[in-house]
C-alpha positions as CSV (number, residue, x, y, z in Angstrom):
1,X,27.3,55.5,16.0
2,X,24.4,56.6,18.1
3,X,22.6,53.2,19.0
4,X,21.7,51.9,22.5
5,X,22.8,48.6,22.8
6,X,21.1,45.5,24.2
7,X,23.1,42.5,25.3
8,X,21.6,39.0,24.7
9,X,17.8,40.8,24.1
10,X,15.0,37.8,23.9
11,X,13.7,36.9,20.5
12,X,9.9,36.1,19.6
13,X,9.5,32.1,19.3
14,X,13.4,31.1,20.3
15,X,15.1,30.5,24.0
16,X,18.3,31.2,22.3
17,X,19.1,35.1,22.6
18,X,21.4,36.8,20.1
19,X,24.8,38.9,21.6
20,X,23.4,42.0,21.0
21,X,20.6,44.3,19.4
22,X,21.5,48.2,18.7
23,X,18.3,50.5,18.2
24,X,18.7,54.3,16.6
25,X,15.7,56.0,15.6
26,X,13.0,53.5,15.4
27,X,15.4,51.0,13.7
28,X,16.9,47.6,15.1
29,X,19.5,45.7,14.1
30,X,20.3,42.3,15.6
31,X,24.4,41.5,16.0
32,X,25.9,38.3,16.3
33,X,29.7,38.0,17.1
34,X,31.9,35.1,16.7
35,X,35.7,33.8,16.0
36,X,36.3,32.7,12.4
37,X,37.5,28.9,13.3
38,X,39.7,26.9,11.3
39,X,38.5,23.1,9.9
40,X,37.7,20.3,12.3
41,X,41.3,18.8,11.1
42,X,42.9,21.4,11.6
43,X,41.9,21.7,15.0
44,X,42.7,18.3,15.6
45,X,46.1,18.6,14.5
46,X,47.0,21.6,16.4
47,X,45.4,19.7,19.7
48,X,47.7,16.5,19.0
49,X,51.0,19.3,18.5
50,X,50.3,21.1,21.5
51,X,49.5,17.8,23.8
52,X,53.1,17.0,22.4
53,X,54.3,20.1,23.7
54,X,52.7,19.8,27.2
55,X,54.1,16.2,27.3
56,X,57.6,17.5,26.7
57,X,57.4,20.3,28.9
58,X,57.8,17.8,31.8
59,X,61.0,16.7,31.0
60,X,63.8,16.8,33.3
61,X,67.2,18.7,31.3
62,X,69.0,21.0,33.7
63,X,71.2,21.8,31.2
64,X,70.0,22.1,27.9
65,X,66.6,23.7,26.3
66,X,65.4,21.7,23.5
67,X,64.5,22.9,19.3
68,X,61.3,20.9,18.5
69,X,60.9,20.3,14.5
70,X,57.8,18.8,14.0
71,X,58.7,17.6,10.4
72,X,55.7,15.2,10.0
73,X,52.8,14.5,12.2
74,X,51.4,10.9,12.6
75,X,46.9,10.7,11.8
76,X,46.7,9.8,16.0
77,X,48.1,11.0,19.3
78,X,51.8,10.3,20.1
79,X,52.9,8.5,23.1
80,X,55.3,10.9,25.2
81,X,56.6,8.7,27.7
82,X,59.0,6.7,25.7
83,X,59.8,9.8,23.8
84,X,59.8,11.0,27.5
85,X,62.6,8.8,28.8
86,X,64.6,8.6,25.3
87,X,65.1,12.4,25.6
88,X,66.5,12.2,29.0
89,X,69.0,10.2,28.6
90,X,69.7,11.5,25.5
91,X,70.7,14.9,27.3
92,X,72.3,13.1,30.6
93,X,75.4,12.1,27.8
94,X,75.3,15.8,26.7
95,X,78.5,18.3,28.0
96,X,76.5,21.7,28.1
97,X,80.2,23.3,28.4
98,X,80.8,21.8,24.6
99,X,78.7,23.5,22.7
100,X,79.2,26.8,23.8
101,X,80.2,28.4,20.8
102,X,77.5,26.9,18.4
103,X,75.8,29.9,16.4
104,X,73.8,27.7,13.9
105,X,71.1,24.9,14.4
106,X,73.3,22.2,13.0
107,X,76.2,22.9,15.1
108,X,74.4,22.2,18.1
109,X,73.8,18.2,18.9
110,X,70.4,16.4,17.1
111,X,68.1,13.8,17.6
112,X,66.1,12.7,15.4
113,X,62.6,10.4,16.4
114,X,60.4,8.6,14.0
115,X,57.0,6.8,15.5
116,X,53.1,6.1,15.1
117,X,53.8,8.1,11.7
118,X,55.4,11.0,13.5
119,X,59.2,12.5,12.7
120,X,60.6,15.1,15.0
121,X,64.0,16.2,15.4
122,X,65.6,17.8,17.9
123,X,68.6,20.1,19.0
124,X,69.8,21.0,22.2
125,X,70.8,24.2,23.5
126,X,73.1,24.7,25.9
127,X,71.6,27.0,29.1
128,X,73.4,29.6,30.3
129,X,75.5,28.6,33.2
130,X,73.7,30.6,35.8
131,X,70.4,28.7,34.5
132,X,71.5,25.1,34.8
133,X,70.1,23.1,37.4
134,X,67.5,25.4,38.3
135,X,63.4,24.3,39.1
136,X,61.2,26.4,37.1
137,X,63.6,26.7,34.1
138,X,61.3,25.0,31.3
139,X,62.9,22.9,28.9
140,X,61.8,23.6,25.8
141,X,63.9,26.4,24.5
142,X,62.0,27.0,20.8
143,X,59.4,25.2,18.2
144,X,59.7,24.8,14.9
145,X,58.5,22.8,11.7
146,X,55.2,21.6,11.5
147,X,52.9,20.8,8.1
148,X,52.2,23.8,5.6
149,X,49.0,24.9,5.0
150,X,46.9,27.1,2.8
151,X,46.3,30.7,4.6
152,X,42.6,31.6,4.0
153,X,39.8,32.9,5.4
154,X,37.1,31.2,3.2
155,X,36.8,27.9,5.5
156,X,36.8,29.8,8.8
157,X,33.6,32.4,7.5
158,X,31.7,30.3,5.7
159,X,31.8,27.8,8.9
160,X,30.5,31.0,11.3
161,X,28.1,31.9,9.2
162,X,26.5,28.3,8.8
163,X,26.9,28.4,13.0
164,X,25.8,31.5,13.5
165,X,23.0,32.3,10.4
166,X,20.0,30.5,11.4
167,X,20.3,30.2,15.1
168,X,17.5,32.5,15.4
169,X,15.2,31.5,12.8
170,X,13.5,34.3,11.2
171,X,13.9,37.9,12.4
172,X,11.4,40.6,12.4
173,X,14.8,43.3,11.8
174,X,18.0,43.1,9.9
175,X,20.5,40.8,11.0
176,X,24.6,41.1,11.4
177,X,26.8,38.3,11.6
178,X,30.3,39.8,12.8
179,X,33.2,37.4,12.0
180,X,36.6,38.0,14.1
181,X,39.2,36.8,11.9
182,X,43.3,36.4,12.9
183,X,43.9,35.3,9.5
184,X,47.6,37.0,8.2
185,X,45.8,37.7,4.6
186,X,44.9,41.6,4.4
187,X,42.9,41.3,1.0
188,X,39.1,40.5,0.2
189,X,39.4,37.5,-1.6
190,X,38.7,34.7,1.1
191,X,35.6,36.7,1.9
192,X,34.3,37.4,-1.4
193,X,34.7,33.3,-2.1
194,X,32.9,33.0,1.1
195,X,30.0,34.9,0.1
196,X,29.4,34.9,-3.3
197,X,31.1,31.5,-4.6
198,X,34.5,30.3,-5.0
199,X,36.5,31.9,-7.9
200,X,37.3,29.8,-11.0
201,X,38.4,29.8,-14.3
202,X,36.1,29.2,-17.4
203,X,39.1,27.9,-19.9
204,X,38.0,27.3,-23.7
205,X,39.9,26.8,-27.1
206,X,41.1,29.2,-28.3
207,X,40.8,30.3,-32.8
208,X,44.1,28.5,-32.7
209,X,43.3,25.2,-31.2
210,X,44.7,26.2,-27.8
211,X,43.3,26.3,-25.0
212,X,42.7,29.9,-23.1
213,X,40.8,31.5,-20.1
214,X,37.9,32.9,-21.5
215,X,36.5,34.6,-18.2
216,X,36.5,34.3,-14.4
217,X,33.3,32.7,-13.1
218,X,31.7,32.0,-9.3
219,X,30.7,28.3,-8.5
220,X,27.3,28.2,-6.5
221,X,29.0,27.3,-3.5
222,X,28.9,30.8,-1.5
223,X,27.1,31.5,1.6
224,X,25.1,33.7,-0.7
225,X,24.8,32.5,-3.7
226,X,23.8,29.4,-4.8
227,X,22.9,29.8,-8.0
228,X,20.6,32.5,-7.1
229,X,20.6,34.8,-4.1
230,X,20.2,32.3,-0.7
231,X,20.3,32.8,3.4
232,X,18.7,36.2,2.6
233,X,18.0,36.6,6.2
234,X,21.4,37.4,7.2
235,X,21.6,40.7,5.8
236,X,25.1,41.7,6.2
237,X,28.6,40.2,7.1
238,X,30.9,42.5,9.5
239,X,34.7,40.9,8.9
240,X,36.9,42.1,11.2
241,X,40.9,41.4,10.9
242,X,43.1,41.6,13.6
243,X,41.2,43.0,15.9
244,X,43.7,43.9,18.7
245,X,43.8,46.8,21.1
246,X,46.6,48.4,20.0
247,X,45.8,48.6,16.2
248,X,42.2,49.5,17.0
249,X,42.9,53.0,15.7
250,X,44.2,51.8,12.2
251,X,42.2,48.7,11.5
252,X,39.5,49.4,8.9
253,X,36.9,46.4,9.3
254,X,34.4,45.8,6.2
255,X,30.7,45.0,6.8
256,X,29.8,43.0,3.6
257,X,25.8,44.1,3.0
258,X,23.7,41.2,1.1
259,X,22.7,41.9,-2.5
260,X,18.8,41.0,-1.8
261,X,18.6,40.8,1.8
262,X,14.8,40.3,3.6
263,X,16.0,43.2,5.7
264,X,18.1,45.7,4.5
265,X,20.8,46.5,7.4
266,X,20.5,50.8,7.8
267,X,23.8,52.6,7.1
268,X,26.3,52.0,9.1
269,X,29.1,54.5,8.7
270,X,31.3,53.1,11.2
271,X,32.8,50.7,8.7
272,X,34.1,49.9,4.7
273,X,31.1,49.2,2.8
274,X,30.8,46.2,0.6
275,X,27.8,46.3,-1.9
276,X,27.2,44.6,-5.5
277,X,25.1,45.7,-8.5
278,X,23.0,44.0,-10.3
279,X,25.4,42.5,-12.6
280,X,27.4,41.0,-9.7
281,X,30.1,43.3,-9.1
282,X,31.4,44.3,-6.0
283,X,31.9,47.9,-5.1
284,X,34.0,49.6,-1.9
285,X,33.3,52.7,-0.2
286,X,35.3,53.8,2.5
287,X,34.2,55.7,6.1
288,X,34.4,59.1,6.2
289,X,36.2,58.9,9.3
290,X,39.0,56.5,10.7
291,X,38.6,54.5,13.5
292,X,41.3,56.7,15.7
293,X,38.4,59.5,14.8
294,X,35.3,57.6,15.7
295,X,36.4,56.2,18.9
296,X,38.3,59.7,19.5
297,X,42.0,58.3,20.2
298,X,45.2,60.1,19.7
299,X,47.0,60.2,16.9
300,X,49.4,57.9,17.2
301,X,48.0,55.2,19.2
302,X,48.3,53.9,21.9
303,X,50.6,56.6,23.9
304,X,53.7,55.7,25.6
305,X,56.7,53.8,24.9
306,X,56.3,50.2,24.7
307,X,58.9,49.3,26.8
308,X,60.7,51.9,28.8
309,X,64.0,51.9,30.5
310,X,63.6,51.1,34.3
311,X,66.9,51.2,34.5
């Protein structure tokens, strides 16, 4: 877009330096990039799973690769070793040569374990011959199961921005907080809840004594707005989804601006812009050119084939 770029510039009256500040014209504009992170719990959870994983990856089975369900995980760590040792000789009774015909998960033979609050079960799968009894061959042939969960954004942003917004105190120039999200949701929901307040429903009875929705409201819970406009310092949001080398080209990212900001962030063309009126509704509008066109890539992208026959 035309800016020079300054990484990690010093700020008046702070140690702490911002990632980067773009100037164009006589104009600044402080950036501030980070990952939108999932909930302290859901960290947590993830870290017990994969120190499961890690565990099990040690595991001697020369002949047989092993389906982990995790159908219910325990509120602590799970201790491997007895799981460890149950799993070995578990597979030591196994015939590899058996099950060579299985097609299914339940044809092949199971295991199920149940401890500290934990239930996993397990399948093994027969290696191919010319694999068995090799060093280097890792046991653990596929994962499955786990807990379901809610797939949002809202959580993830609104914990960057309240990392991210005041780590430089006031600014004397506008102020971006980009927010990298891998989130699989494509819409603008989780952000707008993020922003301007959760979505809910104002229910009321209804002429004939039933109840109905009589409109869709915000709770002052947003990053925003709290009941009236709030963190006006941060004056714009860049969300970026699925930010990925090969999509780079088709990815349109949205740079959310603040309804009443201290410093209004220039225009940005680059990117989708997000704006409200003064009667709270949001309003789109697109970039005049796509991302193949500003970063001047062809059309498609990348070139090549994606895997191509050595043979």
């Amino acid at each position: 877009m035309g800016y020079d770029v300054t990484c990690h510039p010093e700020v008046d009256g702070t140690s702490r330096r911002p990632d980067f500040l773009a100037e164009k014209d006589g104009n600044a504009v402080y950036f501030e990039a980070r990952s939108a992170s999932p909930s302290d719990v859901e960290v947590g959870a993830a870290a017990r799973v994969n120190t499961v994983y890690a565990s099990l990856g040690k595991i001697d089975s020369p002949n047989f690769y092993l389906w982990i369900d995790v159908e219910k995980q325990g509120g602590g760590p799970l201790s491997a070793r007895p799981l460890r040792s149950k799993l070995e000789r578990w597979l030591r009774e196994l015939d590899p040569d058996v099950y060579g015909d299985a097609n299914s998960r339940r044809d092949f033979p199971g295991m199920p374990y149940e401890a500290s609050g934990w239930r996993i079960q397990f399948h093994a799968l027969p290696k191919p011959p010319e694999r068995r009894g090799k060093e280097g061959v890792r046991p653990i042939g596929i994962y499955g199961g786990g807990g379901a969960f809610v797939v949002q954004d809202k959580e993830g942003i609104k914990n960057a921005l309240s990392d991210k917004g005041s780590a430089y105190g006031r600014l004397a120039a506008p102020y971006v907080v980009a927010v990298a999200s891998s989130s699989m949701t494509r819409d603008d929901h989780d952000v707008e809840n993020a922003l301007y307040g959760t979505e809910a429903m104002l229910i009321g009875p209804g002429l004939d004594g039933e109840t109905r929705v009589e409109a869709f409201v915000r709770e002052p819970d947003g990053y925003w707005f709290r009941g009236h406009w709030d963190h006006r310092h941060v004056s714009a949001v860049l969300v970026v989804k699925h930010l990925h080398p090969g999509s780079v080209g088709t990815k349109q990212h949205t740079i959310w601006e603040h309804p009443d900001p201290e410093h209004p962030v220039p225009a940005l063309p680059m990117w989708r812009r997000s704006t409200s009126d003064a009667r709270g509704a949001i309003h789109f509008t697109d970039s005049a050119q796509t991302p193949t066109e500003w970063f001047g890539l062809t059309d498609p992208w990348p070139i090549g084939e994606p895997f191509p026959d050595e043979r």
